[in-house]
C-alpha positions in Angstrom: 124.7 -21.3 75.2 124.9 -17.7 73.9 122.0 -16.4 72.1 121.9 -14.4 69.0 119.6 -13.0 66.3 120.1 -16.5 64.5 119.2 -18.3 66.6 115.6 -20.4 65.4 112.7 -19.1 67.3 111.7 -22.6 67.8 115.3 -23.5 69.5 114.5 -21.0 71.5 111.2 -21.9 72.8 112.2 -25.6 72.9 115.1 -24.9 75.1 114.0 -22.2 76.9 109.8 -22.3 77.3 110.5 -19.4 79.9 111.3 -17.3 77.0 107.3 -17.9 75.6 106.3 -14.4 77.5 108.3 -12.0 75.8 108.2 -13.9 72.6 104.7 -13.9 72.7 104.8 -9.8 73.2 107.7 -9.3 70.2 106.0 -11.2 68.2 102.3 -11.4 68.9 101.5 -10.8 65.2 102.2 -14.7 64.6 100.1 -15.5 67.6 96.9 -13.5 66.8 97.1 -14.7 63.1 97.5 -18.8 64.0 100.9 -18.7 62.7 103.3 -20.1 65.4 103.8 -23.4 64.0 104.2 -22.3 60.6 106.9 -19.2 61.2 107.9 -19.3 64.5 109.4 -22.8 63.5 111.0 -22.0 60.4 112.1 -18.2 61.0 115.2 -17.4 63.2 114.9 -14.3 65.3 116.0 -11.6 63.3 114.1 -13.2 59.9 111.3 -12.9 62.5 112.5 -8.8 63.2 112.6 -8.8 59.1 108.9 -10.1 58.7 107.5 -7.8 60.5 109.7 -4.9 60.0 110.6 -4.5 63.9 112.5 -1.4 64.6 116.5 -1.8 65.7 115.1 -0.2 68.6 112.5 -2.7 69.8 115.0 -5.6 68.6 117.5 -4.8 71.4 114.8 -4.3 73.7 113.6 -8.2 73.1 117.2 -9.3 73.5 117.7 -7.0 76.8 114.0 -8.6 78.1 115.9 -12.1 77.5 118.8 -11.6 79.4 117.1 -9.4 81.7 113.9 -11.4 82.6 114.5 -15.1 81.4 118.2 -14.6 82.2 120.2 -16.0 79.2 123.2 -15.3 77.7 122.8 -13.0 74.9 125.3 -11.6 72.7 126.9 -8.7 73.8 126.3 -6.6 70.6 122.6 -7.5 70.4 121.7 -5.0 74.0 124.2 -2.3 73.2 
């Protein structure tokens, strides 16, 4: 399954618990504030990027850690 910024966060955890790690790093702001079940559930990856207002930069540098360290397929314009 290819991967792409809307994917749900959730879907993503679900299917792929590997992934937690650099989730947990991207978005750590839902962590610390006790709000994983609330927006990690509901959000897709790049509403989560819009919430907290997470560079282009640091947004292909989650999706290269996926492919990279957890080893899914991501979509090819998401690491370029």
């Amino acid at each position: 399954m290819k991967i792409n910024a809307d994917f749900k966060i959730f879907h993503l955890l679900e299917e792929y618990p590997e992934s937690e790690e650099v989730i947990r790093k991207y978005f750590k702001f839902f962590y610390d504030e006790r709000l994983v079940d609330i927006a990690l559930k509901r959000l897709s990856i790049q509403g989560a990027f819009n919430v907290l207002n997470i560079s282009p930069e640091k947004q292909k540098e989650f999706f290269k850690e996926l492919k990279e360290k957890v080893g899914l397929d991501v979509s090819k314009n998401l690491v370029e």
